[in-house]
N, C-alpha and C positions, 0 to 999 in steps of 0.2 A: 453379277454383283450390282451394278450398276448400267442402265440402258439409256433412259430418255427421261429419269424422275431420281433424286436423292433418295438415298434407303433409311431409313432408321433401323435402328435393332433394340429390341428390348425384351421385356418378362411380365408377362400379366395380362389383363382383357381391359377394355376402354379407358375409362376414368381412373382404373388404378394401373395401368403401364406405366411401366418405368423406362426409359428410354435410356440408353446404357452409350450409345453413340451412333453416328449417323455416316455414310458416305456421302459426302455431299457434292465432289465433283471427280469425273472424268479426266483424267490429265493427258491422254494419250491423243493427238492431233486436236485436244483442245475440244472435245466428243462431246462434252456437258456441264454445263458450267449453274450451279445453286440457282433456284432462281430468287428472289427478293422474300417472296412469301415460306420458304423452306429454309432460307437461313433465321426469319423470324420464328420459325417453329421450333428451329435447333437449339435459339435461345432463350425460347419458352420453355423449353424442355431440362435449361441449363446445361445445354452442351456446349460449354467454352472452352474447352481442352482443346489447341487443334494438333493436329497428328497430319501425316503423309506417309504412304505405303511408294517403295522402291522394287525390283527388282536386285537382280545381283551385279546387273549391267548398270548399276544407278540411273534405270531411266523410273522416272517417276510414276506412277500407274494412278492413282488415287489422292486426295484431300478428304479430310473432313474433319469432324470436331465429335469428343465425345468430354462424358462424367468421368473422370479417373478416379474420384473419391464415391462417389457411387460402385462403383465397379467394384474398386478393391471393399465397399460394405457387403457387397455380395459374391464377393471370390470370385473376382476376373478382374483384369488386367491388361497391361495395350496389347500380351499377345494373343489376347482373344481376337482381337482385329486385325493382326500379323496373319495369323491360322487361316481365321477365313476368307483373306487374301489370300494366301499362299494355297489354298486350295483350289479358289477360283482362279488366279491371275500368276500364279509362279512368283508373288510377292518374297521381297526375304528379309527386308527387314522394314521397320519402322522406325522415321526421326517424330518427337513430340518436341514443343516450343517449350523450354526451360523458364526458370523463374524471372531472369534476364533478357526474354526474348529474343533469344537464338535458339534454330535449330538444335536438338540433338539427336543421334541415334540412339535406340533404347536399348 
């Protein structure tokens, strides 16, 4: 999912991709951390949503930031991001930062 560069995900080719959400870092032994130029790209892209993917063991696996209003215009949702955690990494659940900024589980 993530190796040595944040991933984006999205729908379309160049100039008209829509970027839906991004991984942006590593949480496991601290493996990779956004670098300055990729979270400016997250927030050119309008990915301010952030999100973190867990396990069941609640060790944290992933960060990142996506569109949640984008997403649901194109029918998806944070467990599009759950999924392909949980395919890659045995993720199982997702918290996103509420209106209040606190964590929640979704």
């Amino acid at each position: 999912m993530i190796r040595d560069k944040a991933v984006f995900y999205g729908k379309g080719v160049t100039k008209n991709r829509k970027q839906y959400f991004a991984i942006m870092n590593s949480c496991l032994d601290d493996s990779y951390k956004a670098t300055k130029q990729e979270m400016a790209k997250a927030k050119k892209f309008g990915l301010t949503d952030f999100f973190e993917l867990y396990d069941d063991d609640s060790i944290k696996y992933y960060s990142g930031y996506a569109n949640f209003e984008l997403m649901a215009e194109n029918d998806l949702n944070e467990f599009t991001i759950l999924d392909m955690a949980t395919a890659d990494s045995g993720c199982t659940y997702i918290k996103t930062r509420n209106k209040n900024g606190k964590m929640e589980i979704v």
